[in-house]
N, CA, C and O atoms as CSV, one atom per row, in Angstrom:
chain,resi,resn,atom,element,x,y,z
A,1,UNK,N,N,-9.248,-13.866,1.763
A,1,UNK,CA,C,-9.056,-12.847,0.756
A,1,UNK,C,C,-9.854,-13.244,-0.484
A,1,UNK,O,O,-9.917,-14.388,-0.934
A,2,UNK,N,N,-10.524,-12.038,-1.037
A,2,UNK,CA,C,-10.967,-12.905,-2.298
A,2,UNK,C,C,-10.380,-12.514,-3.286
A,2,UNK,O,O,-9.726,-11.520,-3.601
A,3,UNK,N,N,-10.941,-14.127,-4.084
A,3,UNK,CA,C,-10.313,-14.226,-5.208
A,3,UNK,C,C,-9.526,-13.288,-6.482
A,3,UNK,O,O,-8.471,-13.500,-7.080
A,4,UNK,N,N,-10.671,-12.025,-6.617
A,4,UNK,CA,C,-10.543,-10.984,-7.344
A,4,UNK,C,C,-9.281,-10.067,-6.997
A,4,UNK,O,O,-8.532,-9.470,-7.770
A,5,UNK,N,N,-9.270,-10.134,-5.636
A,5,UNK,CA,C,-8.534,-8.878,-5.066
A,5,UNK,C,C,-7.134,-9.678,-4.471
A,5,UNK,O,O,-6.309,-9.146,-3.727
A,6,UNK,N,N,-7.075,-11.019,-4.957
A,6,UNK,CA,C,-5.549,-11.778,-4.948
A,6,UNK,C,C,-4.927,-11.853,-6.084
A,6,UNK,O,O,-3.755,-11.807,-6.458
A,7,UNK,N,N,-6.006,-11.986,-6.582
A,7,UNK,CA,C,-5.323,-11.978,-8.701
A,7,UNK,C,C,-4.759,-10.898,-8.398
A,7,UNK,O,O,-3.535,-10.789,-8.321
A,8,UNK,N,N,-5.736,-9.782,-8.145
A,8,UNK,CA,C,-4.834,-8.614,-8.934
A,8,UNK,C,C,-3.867,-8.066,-7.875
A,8,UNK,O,O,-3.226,-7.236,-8.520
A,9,UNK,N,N,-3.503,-8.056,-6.907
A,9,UNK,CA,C,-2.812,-8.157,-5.792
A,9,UNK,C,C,-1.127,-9.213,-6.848
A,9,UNK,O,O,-0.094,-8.780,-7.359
A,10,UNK,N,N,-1.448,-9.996,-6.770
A,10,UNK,CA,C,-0.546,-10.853,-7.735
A,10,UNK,C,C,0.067,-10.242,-9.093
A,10,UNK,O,O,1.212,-10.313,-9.539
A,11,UNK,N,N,-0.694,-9.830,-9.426
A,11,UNK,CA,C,-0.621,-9.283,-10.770
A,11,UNK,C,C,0.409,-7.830,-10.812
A,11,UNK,O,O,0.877,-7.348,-11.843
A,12,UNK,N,N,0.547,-7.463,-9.842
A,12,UNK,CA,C,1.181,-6.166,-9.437
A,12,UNK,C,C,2.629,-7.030,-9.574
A,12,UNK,O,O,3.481,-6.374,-10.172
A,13,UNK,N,N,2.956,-8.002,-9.259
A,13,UNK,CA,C,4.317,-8.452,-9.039
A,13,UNK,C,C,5.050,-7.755,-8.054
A,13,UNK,O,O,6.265,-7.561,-8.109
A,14,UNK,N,N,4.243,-7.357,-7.091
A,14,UNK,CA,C,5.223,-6.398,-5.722
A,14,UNK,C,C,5.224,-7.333,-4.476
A,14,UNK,O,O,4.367,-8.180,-4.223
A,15,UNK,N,N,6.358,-7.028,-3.723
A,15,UNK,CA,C,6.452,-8.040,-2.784
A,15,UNK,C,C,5.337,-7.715,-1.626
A,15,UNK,O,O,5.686,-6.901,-0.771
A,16,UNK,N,N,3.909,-8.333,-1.516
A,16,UNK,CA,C,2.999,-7.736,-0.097
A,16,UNK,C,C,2.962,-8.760,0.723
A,16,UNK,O,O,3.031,-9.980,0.573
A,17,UNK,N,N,2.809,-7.849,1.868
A,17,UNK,CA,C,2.263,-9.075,3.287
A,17,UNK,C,C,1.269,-7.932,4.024
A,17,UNK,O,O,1.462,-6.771,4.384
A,18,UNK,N,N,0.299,-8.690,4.061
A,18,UNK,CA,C,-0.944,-8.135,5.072
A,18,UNK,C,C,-0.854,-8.549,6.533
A,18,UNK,O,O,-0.827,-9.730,6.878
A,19,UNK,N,N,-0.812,-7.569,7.335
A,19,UNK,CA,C,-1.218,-7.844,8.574
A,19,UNK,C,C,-2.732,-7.285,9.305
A,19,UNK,O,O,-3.465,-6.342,9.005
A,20,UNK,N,N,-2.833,-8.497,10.566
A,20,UNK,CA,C,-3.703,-7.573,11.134
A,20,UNK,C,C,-3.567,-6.475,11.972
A,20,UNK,O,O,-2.446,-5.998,12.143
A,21,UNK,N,N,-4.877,-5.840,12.709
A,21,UNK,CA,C,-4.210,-4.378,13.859
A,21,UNK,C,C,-3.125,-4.927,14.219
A,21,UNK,O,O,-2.040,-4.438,13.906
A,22,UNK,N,N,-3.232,-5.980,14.901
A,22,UNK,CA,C,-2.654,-7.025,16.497
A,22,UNK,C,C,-0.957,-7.348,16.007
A,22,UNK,O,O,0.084,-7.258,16.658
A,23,UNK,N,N,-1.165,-7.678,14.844
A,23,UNK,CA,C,0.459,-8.289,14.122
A,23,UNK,C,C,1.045,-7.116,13.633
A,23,UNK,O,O,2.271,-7.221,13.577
A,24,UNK,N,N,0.524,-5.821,13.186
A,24,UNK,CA,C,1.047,-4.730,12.965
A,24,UNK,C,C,1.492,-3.895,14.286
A,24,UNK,O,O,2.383,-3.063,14.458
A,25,UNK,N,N,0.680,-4.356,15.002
A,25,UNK,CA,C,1.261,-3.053,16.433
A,25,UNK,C,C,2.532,-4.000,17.155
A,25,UNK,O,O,3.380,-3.531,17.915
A,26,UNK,N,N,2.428,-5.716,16.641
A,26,UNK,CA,C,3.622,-6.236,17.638
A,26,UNK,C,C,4.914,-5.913,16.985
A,26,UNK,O,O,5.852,-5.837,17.779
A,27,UNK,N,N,5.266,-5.653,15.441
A,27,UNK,CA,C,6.005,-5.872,15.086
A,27,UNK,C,C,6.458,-4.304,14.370
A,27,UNK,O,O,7.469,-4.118,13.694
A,28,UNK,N,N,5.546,-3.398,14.681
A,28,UNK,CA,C,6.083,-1.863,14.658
A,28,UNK,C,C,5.163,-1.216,15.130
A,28,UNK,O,O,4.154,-0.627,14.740
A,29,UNK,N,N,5.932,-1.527,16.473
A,29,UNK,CA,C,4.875,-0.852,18.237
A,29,UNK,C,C,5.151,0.712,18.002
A,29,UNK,O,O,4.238,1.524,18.152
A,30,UNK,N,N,6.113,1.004,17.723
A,30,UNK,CA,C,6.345,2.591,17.255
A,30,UNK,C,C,5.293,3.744,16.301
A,30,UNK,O,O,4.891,4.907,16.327
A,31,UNK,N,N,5.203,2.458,15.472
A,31,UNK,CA,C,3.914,3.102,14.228
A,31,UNK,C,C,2.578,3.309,14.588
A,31,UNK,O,O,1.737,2.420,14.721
A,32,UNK,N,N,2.370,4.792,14.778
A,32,UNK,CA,C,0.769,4.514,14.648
A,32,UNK,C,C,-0.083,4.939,13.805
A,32,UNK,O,O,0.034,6.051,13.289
A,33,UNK,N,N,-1.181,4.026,13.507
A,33,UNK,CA,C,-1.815,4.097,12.321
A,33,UNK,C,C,-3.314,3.870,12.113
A,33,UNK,O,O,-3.803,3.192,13.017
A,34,UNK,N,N,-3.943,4.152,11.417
A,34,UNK,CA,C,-5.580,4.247,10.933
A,34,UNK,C,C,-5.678,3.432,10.170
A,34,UNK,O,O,-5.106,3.648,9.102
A,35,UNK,N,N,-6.548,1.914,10.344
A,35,UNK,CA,C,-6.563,1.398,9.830
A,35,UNK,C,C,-8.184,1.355,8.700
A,35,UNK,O,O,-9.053,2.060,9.212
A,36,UNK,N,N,-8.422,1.012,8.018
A,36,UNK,CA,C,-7.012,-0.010,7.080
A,36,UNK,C,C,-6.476,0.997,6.156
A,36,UNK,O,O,-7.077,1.922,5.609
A,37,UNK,N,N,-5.300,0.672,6.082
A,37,UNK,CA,C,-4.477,1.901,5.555
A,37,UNK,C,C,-3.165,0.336,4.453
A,37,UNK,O,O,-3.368,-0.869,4.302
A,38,UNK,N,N,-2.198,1.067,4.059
A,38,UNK,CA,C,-0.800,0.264,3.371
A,38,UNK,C,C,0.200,1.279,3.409
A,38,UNK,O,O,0.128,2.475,3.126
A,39,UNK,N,N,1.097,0.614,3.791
A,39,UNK,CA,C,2.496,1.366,4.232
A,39,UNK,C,C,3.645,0.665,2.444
A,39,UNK,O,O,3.437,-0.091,1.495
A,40,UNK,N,N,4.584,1.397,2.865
A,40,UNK,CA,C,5.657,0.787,1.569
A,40,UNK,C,C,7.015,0.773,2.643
A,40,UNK,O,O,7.619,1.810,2.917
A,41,UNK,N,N,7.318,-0.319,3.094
A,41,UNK,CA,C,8.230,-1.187,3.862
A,41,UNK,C,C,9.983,-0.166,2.827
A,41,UNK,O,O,10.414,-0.528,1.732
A,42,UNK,N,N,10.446,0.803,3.511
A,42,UNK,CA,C,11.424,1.938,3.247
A,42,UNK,C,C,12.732,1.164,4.030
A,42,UNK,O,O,12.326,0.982,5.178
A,43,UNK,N,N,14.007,0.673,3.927
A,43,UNK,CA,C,14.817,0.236,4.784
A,43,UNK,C,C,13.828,-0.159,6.078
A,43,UNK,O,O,12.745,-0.742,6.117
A,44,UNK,N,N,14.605,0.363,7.023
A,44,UNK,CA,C,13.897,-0.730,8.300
A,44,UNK,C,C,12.618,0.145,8.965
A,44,UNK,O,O,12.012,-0.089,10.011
A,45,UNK,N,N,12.411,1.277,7.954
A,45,UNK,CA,C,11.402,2.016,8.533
A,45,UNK,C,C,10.185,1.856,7.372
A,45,UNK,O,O,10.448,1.565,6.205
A,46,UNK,N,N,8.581,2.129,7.948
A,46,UNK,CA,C,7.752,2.286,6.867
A,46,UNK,C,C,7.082,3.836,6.690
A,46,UNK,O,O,7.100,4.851,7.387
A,47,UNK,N,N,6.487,3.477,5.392
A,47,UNK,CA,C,6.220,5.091,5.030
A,47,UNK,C,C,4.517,4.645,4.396
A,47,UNK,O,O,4.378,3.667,3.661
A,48,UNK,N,N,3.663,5.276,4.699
A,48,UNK,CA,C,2.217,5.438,4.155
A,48,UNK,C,C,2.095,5.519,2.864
A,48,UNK,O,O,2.623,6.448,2.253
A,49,UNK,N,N,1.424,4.617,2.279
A,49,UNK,CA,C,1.582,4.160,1.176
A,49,UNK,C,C,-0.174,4.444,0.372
A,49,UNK,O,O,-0.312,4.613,-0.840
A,50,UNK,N,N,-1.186,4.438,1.244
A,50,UNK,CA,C,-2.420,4.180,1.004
A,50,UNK,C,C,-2.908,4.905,2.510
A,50,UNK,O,O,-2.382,4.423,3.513
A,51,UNK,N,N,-3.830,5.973,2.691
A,51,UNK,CA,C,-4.074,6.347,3.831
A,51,UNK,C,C,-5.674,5.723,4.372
A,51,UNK,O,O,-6.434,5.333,3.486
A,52,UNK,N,N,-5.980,5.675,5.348
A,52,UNK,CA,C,-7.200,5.005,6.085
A,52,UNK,C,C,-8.354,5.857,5.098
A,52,UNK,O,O,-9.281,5.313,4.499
A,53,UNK,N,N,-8.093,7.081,5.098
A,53,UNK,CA,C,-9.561,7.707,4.499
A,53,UNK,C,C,-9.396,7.853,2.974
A,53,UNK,O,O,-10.113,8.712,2.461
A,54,UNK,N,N,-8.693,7.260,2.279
A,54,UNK,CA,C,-8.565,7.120,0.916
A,54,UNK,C,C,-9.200,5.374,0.798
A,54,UNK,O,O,-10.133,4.949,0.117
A,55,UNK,N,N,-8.481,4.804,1.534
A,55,UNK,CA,C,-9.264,3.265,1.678
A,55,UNK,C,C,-11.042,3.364,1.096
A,55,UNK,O,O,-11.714,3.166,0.084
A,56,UNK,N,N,-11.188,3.831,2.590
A,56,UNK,CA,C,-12.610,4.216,2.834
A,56,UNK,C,C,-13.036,5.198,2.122
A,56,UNK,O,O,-14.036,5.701,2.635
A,57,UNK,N,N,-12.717,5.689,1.167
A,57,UNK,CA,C,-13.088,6.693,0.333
A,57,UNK,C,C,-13.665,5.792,-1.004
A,57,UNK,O,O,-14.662,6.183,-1.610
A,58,UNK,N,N,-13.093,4.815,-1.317
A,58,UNK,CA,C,-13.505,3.939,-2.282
A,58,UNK,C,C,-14.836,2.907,-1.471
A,58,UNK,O,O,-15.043,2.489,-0.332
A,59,UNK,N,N,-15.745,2.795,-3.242
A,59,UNK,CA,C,-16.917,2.329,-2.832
A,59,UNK,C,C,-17.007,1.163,-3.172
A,59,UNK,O,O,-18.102,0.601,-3.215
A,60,UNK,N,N,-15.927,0.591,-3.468
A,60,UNK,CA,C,-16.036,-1.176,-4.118
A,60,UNK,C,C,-14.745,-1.588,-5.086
A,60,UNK,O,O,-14.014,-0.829,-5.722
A,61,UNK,N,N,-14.718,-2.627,-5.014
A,61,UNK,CA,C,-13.052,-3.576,-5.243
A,61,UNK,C,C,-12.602,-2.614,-6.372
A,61,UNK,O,O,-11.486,-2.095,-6.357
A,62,UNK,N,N,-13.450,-2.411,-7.285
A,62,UNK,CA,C,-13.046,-1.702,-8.308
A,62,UNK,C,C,-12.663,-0.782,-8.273
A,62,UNK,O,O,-11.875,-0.519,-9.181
A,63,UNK,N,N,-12.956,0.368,-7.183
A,63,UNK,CA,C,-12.274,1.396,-7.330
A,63,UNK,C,C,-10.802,1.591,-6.227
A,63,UNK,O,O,-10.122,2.617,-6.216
A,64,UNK,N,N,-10.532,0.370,-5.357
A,64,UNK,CA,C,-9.782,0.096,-4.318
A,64,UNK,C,C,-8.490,-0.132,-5.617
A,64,UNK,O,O,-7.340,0.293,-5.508
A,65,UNK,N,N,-9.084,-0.966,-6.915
A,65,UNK,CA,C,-8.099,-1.363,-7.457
A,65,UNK,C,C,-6.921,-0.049,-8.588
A,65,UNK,O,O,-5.803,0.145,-9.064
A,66,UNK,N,N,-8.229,0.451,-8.442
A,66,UNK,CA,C,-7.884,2.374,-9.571
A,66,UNK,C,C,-6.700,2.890,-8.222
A,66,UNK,O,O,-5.494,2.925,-8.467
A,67,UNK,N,N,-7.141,3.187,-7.109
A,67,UNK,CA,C,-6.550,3.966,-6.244
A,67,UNK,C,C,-5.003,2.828,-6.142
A,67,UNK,O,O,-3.992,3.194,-6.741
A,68,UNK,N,N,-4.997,1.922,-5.601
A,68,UNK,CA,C,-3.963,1.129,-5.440
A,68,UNK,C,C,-2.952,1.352,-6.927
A,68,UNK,O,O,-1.806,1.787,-6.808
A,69,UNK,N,N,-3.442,1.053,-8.089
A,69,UNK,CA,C,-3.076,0.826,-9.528
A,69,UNK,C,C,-2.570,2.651,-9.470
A,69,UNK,O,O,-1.359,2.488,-9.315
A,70,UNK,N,N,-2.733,3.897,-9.496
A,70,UNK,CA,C,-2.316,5.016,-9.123
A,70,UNK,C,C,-1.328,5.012,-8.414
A,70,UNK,O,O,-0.168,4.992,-8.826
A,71,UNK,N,N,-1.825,5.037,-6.813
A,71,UNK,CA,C,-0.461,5.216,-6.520
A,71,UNK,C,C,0.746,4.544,-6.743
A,71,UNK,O,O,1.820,5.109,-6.537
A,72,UNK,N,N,0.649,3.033,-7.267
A,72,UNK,CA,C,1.888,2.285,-7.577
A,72,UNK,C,C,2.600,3.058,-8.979
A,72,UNK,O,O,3.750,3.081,-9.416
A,73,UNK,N,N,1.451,3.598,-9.381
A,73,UNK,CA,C,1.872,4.591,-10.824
A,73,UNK,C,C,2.786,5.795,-10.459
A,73,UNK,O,O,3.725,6.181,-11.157
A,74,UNK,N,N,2.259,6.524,-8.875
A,74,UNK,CA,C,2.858,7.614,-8.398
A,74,UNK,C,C,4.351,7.481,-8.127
A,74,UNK,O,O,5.207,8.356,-8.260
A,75,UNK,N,N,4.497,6.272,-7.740
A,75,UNK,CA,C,6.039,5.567,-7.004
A,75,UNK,C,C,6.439,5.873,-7.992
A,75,UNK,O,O,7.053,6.940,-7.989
A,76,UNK,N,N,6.302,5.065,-9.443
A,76,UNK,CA,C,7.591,4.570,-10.433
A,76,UNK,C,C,7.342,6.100,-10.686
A,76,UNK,O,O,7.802,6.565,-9.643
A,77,UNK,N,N,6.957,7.034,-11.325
A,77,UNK,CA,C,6.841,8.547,-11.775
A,77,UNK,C,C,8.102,8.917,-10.999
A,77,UNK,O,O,9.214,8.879,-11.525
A,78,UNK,N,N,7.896,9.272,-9.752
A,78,UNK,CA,C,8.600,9.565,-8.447
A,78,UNK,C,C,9.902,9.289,-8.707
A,78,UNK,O,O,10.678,10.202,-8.991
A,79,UNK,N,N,10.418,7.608,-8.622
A,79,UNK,CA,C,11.332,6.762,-9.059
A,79,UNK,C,C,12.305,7.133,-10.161
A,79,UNK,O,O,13.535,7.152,-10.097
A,80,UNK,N,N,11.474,7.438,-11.237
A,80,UNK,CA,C,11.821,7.756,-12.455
A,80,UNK,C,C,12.136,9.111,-12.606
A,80,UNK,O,O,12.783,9.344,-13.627
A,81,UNK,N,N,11.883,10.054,-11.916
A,81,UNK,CA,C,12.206,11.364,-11.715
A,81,UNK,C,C,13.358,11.989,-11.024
A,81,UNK,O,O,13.885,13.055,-11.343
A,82,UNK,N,N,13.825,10.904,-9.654
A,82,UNK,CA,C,14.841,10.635,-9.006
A,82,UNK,C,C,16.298,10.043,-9.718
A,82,UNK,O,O,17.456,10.205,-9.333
A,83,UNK,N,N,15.778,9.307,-10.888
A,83,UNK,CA,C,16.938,8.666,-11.734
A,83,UNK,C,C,17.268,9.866,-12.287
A,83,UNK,O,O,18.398,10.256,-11.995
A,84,UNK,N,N,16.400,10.808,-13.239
A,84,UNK,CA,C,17.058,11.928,-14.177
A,84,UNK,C,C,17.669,12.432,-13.233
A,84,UNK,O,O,18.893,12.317,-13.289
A,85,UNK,N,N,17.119,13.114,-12.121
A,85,UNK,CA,C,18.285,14.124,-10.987
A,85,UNK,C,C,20.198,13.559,-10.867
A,85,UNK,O,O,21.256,14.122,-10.584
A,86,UNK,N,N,19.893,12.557,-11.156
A,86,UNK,CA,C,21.138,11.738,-10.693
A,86,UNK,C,C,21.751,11.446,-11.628
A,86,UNK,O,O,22.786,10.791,-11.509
């Protein structure tokens, strides 16, 4: 992994684990998916978090880091919108 993209990976303070195809299909043979993609680990199920052609839609770390840095923005919005209802 490089350096750049562990800092800021770190820097998020969110709990991640990367897998590969091989460790993702043993351990949720059910899921199927386009890789490289990021899921957000929901109770014992996962939910798409980052889709394969949004990945690949970005042209370099920098903009992997805008799209990632967004949607973690989209969650808490989301999050925070779910608290007023309640």
């Amino acid at each position: 992994m490089k350096n750049d993209w562990k800092k800021f990976v770190e820097s998020r303070d969110l709990p991640v684990k990367f897998l590969h195809k091989d460790e993702f299909a043993e351990q949720y043979p059910d899921k199927k998916a386009e890789f490289p993609c990021a899921f957000l680990k929901k109770g014992d199920g996962l939910e798409l978090f980052i889709s394969a052609g949004e990945i690949n839609h970005t042209e370099n770390l920098e903009e992997l880091k805008v799209l990632v840095s967004q949607k973690i923005q989209e969650i808490n919005l989301k999050e925070l919108n779910l608290q007023e209802l309640n």
